[in-house]
C-alpha positions in Angstrom: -9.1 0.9 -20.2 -10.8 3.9 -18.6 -8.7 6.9 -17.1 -8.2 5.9 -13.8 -6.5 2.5 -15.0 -4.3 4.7 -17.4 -3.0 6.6 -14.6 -2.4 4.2 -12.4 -0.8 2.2 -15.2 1.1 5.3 -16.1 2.8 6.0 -11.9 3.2 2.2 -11.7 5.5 2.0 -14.8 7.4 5.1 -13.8 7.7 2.6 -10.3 9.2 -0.3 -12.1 11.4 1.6 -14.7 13.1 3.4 -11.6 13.1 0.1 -9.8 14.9 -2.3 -12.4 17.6 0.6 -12.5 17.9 0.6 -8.6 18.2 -3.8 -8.6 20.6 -4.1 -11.0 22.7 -0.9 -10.0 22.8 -1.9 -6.2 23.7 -5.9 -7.1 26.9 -4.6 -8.8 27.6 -2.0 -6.4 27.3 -4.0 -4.2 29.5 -7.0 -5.0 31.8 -4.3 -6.3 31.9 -2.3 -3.6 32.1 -5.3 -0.9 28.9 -4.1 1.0 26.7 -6.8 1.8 24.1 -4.2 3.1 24.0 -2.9 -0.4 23.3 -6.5 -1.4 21.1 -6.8 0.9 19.3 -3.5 -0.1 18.9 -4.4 -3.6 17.1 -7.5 -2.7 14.8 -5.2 -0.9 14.9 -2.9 -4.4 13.9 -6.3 -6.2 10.5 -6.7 -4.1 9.3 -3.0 -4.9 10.3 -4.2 -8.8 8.0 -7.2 -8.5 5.3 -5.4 -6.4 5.1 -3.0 -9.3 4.2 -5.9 -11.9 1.5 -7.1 -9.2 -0.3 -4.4 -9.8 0.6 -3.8 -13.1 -1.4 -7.2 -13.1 -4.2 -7.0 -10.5 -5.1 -3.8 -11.3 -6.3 -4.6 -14.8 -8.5 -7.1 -13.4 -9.8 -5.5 -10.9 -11.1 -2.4 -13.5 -13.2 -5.5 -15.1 -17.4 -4.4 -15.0 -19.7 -7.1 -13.3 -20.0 -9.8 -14.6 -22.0 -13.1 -14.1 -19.3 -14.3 -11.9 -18.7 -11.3 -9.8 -21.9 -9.4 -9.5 -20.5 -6.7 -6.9 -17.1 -6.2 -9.8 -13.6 -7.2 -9.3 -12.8 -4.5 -6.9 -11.5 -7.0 -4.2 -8.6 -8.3 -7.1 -7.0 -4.7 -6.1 -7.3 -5.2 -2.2 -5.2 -9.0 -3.2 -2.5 -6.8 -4.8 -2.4 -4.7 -1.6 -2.1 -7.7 0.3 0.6 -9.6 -1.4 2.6 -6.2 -1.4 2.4 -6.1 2.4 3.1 -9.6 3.0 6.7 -9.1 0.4 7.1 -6.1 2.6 7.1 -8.2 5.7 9.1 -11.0 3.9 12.0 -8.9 2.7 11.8 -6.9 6.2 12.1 -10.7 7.9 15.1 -11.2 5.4 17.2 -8.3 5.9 16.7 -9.1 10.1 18.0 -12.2 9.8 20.9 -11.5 7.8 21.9 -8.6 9.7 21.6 -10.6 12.9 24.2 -13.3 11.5 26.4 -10.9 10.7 27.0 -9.3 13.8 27.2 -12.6 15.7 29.8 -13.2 13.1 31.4 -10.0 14.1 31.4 -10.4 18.1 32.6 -14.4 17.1 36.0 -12.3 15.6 35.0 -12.7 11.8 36.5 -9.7 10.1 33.5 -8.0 8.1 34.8 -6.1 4.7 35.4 -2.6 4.3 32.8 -0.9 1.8 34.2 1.5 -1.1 33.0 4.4 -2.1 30.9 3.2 -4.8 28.5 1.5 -2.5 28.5 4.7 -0.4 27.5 6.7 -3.4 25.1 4.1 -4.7 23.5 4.5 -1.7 22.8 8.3 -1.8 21.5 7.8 -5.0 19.2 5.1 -4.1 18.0 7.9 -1.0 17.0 10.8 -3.9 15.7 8.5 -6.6 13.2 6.4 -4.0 12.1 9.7 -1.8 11.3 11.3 -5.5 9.3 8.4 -6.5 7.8 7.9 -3.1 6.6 11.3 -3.2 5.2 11.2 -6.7 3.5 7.8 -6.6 1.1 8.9 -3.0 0.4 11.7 -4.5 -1.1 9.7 -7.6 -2.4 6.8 -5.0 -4.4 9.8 -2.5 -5.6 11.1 -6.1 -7.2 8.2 -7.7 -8.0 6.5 -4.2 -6.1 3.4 -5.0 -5.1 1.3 -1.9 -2.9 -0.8 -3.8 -1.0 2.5 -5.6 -0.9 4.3 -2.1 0.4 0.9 -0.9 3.6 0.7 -3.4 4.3 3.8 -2.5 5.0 3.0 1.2 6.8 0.4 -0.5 9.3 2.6 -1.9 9.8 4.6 0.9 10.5 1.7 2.8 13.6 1.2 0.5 14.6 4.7 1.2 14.7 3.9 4.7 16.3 1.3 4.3 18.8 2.9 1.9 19.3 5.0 4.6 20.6 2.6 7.3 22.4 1.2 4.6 24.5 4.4 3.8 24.9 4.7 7.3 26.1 1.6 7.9 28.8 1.8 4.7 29.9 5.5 5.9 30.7 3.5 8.8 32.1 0.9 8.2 34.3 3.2 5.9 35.4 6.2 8.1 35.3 4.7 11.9 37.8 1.9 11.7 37.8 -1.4 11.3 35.7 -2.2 15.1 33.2 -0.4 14.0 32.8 -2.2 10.4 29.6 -4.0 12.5 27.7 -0.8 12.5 26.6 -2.3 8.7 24.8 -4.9 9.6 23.3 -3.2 12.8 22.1 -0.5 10.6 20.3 -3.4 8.7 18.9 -5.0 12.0 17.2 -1.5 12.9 16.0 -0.6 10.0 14.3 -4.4 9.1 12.2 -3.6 12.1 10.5 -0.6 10.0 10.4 -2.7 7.0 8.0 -4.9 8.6 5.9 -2.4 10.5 5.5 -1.1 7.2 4.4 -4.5 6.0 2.5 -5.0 8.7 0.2 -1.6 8.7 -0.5 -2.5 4.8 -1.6 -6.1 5.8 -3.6 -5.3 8.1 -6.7 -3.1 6.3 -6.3 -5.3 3.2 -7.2 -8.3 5.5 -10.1 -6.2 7.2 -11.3 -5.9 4.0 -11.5 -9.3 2.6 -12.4 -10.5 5.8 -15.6 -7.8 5.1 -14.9 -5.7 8.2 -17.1 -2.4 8.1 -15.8 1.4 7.2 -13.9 3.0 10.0 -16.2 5.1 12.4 -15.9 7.7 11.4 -17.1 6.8 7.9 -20.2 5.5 9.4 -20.7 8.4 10.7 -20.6 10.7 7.9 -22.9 8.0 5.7 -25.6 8.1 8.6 -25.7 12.2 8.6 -25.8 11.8 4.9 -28.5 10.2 4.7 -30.5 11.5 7.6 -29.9 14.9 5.3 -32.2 13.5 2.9 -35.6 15.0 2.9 -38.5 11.9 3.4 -36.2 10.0 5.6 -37.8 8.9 9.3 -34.5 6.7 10.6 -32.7 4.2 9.6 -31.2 1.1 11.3 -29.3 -1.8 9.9 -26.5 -0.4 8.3 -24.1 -2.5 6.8 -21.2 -1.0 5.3 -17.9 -3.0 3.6 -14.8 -1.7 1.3 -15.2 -3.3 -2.4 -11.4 -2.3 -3.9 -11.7 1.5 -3.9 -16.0 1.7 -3.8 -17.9 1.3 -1.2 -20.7 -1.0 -0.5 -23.9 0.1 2.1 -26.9 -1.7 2.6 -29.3 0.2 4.8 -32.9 -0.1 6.1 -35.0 3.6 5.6 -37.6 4.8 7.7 -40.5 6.3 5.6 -44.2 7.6 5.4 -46.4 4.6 5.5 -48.7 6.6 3.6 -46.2 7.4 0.6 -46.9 6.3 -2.8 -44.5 3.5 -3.6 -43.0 5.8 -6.6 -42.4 8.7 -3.4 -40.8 6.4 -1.5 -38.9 5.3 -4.9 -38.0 8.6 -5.4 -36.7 9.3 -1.6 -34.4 6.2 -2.1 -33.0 7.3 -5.3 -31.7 10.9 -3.4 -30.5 9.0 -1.1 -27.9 7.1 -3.4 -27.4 10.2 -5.5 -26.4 11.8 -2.4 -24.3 8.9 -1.3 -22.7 8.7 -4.4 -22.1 12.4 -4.3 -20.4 11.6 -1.3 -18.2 8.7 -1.3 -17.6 8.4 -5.7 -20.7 6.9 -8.2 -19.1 3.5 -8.1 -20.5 2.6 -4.5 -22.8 0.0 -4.3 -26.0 1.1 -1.9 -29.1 -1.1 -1.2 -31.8 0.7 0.5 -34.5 -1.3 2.0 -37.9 1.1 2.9 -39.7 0.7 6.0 -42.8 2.4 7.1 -41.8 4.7 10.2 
């Protein structure tokens, strides 16, 4: 396991640790404390605890070298993780909707909703500070070692502390405004559910891009095109083809040369132009440079 994988092993576990504490706290609380938004929250809680084990999981894999199988690596097994994180974003998001939405039809059809206690209230608060610190502490790790699927559990766990605090909101008033405005739980849950799968839906959507081979950004173009135009031998290029692989990068390019360099020149020129790439964008990306004669 190199460094990279140890690190992200070593943020990931912190994740779950903090995670399995937060499920099993909030399912008592919450029964406990007769919030069913706490409930409800801790079943949110439970999708961070198995997104950590997914990349616990995929994240192994995806440090595999190349192999006969997979001659560009197992990069993409990390983008997967990044997907299936997403789509239990959306899922619990969809979840939480729903059952907010039932319970304030309930509510205006004259069914009396409990009244929360103060352990679900402070259960909540705690559930606010643990989640921001770990949000906070796991993007910082993600941005660091350029992990999609790191950067995306972190969104994941600052969706719970959104919803932790819709959740707190709704107890506080549920507790402290009366028994009319008891509904103000489940409302809470309705508003924030609609993040939740926002959330979801702006981690989907790259991941998809990705497997579905969909180029860098612009603006990453961009910068690979000046990169290489830097290079000293180079003519123009055309036919750049650019993908994500995981957290490398893959370009395939067609150089404009000399047609009167020696083949070992020309060699040479392509060769600057992946050290320069590499520089660039890490010295796992994958670059295929096809010469032409200008």
């Amino acid at each position: 396991m190199n460094t990279r994988e140890k690190d992200i092993y070593k943020v990931t576990i912190a994740g779950t640790i903090v995670n399995a504490i937060l499920v099993a706290v909030k399912f008592v609380a919450g029964i406990v404390g007769r919030s069913s938004a706490l409930v409800a929250d801790a079943v949110h809680s439970l999708t961070d605890f198995i997104s950590d084990i997914i990349v616990l999981v995929f994240v192994k894999i995806s440090g595999k070298p190349r192999d006969k199988e997979h001659g560009y690596g197992h990069g993409k097994f990390e983008t997967l993780a990044t997907l299936i994180i997403g789509v239990l974003l959306v899922a619990a998001g969809i979840g939480l909707l729903v059952n907010g939405i039932r319970q304030v039809w309930d509510s205006f059809h004259g069914v009396s909703l409990p009244e929360p206690t103060w352990i679900a209230l402070a259960v909540a608060f705690f559930s606010i500070v643990s989640k921001e610190l770990l949000f906070r502490y796991t993007i910082k790790e993600g941005r660091r070692l350029n992990s999609d699927a790191v950067i995306a559990n972190a969104w994941h766990h600052r969706s719970d502390v959104i919803s932790s605090v819709g959740t707190m909101v709704g107890i506080g008033g549920a507790m402290f405004l009366g028994e009319r405005w008891r509904i103000l739980d489940p409302l809470a849950a309705v508003v924030v559910s609609v993040f939740i799968v926002k959330a979801g839906y702006d981690i989907i959507k790259p991941a998809i891009d990705e497997l579905l081979e969909a180029s860098l950004p612009p603006d990453k173009t961009k910068e690979i095109v000046e990169t290489i135009r830097s290079v000293e031998g180079v003519k123009g290029l055309h036919n750049l083809r650019t993908r994500k692989i995981g957290n490398s990068i893959a370009i395939d390019v067609h150089v404009k040369m000399d047609g009167n360099l020696r083949l070992t020149d020309a060699h040479e020129i392509a060769t600057r132009i992946e050290k320069a790439i590499r520089a660039r964008f890490g010295k796992e990306s994958m670059i295929y440079v096809h010469m032409e004669p200008s």
